[in-house]
C-alpha positions as CSV (number, residue, x, y, z in Angstrom):
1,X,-7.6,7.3,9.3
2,X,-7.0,4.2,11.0
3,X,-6.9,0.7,9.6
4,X,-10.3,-1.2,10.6
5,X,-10.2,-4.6,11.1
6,X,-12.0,-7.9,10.2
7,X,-12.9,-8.0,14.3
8,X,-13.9,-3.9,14.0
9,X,-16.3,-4.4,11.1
10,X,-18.1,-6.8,12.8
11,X,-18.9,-4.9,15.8
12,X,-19.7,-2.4,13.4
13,X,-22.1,-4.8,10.9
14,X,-24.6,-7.1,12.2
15,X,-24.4,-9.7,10.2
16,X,-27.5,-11.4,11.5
17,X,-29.5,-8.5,11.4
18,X,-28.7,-7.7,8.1
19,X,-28.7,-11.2,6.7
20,X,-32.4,-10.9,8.0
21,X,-33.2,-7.8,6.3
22,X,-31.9,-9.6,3.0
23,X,-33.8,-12.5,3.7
24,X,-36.7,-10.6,4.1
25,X,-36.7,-8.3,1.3
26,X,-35.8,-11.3,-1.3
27,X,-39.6,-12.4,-0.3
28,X,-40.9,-9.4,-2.4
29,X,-38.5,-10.1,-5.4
30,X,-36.7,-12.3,-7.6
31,X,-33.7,-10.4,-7.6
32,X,-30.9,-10.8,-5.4
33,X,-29.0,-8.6,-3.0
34,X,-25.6,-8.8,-1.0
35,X,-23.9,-6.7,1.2
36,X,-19.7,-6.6,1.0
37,X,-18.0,-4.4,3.9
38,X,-14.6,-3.9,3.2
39,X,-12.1,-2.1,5.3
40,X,-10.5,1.3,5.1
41,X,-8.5,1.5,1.9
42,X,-7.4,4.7,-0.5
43,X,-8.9,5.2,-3.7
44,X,-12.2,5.0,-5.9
45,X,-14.9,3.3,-4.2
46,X,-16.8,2.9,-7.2
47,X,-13.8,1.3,-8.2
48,X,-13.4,-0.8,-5.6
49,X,-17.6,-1.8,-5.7
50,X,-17.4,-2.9,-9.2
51,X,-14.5,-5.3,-8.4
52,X,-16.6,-6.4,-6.0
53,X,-19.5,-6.8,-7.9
54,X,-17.4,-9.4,-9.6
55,X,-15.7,-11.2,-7.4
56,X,-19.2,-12.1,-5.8
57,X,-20.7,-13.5,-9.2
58,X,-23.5,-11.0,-9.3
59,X,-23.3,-11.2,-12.6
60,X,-24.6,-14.1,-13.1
61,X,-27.9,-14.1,-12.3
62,X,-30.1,-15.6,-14.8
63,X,-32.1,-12.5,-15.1
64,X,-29.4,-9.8,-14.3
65,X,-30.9,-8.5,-11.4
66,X,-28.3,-8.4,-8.9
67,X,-27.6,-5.6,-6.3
68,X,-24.8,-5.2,-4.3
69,X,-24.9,-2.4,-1.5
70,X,-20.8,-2.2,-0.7
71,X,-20.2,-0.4,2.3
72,X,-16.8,1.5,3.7
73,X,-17.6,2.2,7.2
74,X,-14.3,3.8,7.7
75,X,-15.0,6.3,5.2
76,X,-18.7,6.6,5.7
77,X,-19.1,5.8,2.0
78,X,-21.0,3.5,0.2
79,X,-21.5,2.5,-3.8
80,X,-25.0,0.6,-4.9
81,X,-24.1,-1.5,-7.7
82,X,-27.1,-2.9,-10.1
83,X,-26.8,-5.5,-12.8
84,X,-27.3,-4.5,-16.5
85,X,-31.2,-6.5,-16.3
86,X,-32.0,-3.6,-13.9
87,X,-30.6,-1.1,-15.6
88,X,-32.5,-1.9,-18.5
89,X,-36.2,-1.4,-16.5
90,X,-35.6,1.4,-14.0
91,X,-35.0,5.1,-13.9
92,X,-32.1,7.3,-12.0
93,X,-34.8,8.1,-9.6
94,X,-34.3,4.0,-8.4
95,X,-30.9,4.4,-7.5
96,X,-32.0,7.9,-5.8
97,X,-34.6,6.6,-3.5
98,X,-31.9,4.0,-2.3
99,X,-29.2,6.3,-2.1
100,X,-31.6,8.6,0.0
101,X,-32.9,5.3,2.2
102,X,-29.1,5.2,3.6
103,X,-27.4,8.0,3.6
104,X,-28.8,9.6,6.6
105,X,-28.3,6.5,8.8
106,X,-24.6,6.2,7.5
107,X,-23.6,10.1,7.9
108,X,-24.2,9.1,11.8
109,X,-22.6,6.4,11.7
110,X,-25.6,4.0,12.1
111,X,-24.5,1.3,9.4
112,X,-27.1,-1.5,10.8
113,X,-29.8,0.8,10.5
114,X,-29.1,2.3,7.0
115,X,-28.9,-1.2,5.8
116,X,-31.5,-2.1,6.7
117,X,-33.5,0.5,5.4
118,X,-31.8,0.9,2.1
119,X,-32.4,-3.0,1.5
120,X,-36.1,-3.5,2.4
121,X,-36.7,-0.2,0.2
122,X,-34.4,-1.9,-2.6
123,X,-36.9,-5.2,-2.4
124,X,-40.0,-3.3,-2.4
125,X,-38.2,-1.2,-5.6
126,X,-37.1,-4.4,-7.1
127,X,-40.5,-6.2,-7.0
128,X,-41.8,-3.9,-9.4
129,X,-40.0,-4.6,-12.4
130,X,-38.7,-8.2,-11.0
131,X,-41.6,-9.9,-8.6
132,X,-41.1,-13.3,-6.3
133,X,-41.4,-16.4,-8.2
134,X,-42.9,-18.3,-5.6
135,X,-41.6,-21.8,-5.4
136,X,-39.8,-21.5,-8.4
137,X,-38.0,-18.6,-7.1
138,X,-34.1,-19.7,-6.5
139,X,-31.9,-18.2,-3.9
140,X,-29.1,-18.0,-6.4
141,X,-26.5,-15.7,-4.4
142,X,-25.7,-16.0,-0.6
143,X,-27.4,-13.5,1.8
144,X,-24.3,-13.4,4.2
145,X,-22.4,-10.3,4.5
146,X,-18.8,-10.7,2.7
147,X,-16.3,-8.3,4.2
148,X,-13.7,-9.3,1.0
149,X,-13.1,-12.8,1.5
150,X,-13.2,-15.1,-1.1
151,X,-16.4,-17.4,-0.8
């Protein structure tokens, strides 16, 4: 497989569009979601996601309810990365209704479109167990696309 580059991926990712979805989905819930694209590399994606996960501070949400949806368009391969806060509310049948929002989308090749779809289901999931604040609700991650930069 062929190397992608910084320029590829974002032909391939809308960063607007999906910036948008995040925006949009944050309305129905306090908890936070990003999006990290990374280029083609060998080895564990989950791996690779959890390092991620890091390196972005989800962690440090005040209520642990970060979600990261990291994204290998080379490899048509994704990970969904949750914090430990929801972890401790929802059920394996969360994660599957995300997983199953995307992966259709993604096995053609339509990475805007799974996106999309995977994070408006994963704020109407998240409002459940972690609703919008309101005005007291803080934006406390960015809702740019990272594609493994440091911020």
């Amino acid at each position: 497989m062929a190397l992608i580059s910084q320029r590829k991926l974002l032909e391939i990712i809308d960063d607007n569009r999906i910036k948008a979805a995040i925006v949009a989905a944050e309305k129905l819930t306090s908890g936070e979601i990003r999006v990290s694209v990374s280029r083609f590399f060998w080895g564990n994606i989950q791996h690779a996601a959890h390092k991620a996960f890091t390196r972005l501070g989800m962690r440090t949400t005040k209520d642990r309810n970060g979600i990261l949806f990291f994204i290998v368009p080379s490899r048509r391969a994704f990970a969904i990365i949750g914090d430990e806060g929801i972890h401790r509310k929802v059920s394996q049948d969360f994660w599957d209704k995300l997983v199953v929002a995307i992966s259709g989308d993604f096995k053609e090749g339509k990475f805007n479109e799974g996106l999309v779809r995977g994070i408006d289901e994963c704020g109407r999931l998240l409002a459940v167990h972690f609703p919008y604040q309101g005005e007291k609700d803080v934006n406390e991650l960015p809702d740019g696309i990272d594609f493994g930069n440091k911020e």
